[in-house]
N, C-alpha and C positions, 0 to 999 in steps of 0.2 A: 574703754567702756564696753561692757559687754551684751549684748542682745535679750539676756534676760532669761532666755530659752529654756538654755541648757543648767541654768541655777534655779529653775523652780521645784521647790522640795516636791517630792513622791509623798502624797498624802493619801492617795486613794487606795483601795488594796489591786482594782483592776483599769487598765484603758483602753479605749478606741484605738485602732488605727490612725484618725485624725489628729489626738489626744498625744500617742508615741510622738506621731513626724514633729508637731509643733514643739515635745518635751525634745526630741535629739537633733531637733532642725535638719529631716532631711525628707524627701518628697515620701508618701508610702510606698510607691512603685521600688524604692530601695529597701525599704523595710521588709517588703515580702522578697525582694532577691538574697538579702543578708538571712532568710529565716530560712532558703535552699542551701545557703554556702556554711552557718555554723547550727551545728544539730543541739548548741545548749540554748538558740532562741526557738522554742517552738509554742506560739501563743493558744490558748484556750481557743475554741469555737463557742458562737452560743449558739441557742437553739435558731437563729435564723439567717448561721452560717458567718456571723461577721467574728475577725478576729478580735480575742479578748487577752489584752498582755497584763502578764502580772509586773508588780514595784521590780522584783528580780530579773523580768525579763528587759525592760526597761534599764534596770544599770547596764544588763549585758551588754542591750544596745549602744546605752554612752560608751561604753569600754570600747564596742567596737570600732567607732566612729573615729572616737579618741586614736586609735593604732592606726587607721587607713586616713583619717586628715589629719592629725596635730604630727604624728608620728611617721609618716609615709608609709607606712608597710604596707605590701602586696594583702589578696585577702588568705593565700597560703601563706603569708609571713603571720600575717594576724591570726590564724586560725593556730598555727604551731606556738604564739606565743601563748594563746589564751591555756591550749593543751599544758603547755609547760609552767602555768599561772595553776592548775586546776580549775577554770572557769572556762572548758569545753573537754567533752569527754573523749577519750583516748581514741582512734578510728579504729572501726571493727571491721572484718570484712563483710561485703555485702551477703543476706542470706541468699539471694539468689545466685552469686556467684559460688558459692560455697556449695550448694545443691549441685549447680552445673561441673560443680570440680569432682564432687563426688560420682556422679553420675557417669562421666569421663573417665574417671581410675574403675569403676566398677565393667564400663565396656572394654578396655584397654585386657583388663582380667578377663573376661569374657572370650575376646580376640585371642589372646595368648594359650585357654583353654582348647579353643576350638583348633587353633594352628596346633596344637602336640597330637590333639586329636588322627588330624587328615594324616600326621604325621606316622602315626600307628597304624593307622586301615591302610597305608601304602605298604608299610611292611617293609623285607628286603624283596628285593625283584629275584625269582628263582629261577631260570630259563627251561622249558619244558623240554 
């Protein structure tokens, strides 16, 4: 017999926090750690900051659930199956890492500039 929970049709368009945990049976304190670890849960805010999950974001979460309890998988097992599903998008790299990568190759050039430089004002040594 089953708890009931996780078979209650998605009738609203949006829900609570409170509304998610009791639809996927799991505390919210998980619900916001699953919404850092897959980037296809990410719920609406309202205007007075509480999260607002859509019908969609709500199956994600059963799906989730489903792979890391019925299924055992890690939350990288889960998060590479959802990728490999289409229901979590591909990982990008980060922009701030991509900034710093650039920034890095552009000193690196810079460095190498300057070194031919020193390298020409030395000259060959001519002895007087």
């Amino acid at each position: 017999m089953s708890d009931g929970l996780t078979e209650q049709p998605l009738v609203k368009l949006y829900y609570r926090i409170g509304e998610v945990s009791d639809i996927v049976g799991v505390e919210p304190h998980v619900l916001r750690y699953w919404e850092t670890e897959f980037r296809s849960i990410r719920p609406q805010k309202s205007r007075k900051g509480q999260r607002i999950y859509s019908r969609k974001d709500v199956e994600r979460l059963l799906k989730v659930k489903d792979l890391l309890y019925t299924h055992g998988y890690t939350i990288a097992g889960a998060r590479k199956r959802l990728r490999h599903t289409g229901d979590e998008p591909q990982a990008s790299e980060d922009p701030t890492r991509a900034a710093l990568s650039r920034i890095r190759a552009n000193l690196m050039a810079l460095k190498a500039d300057a070194q031919a430089l020193f390298k020409e004002l030395e000259g060959p040594s001519t002895p007087a």
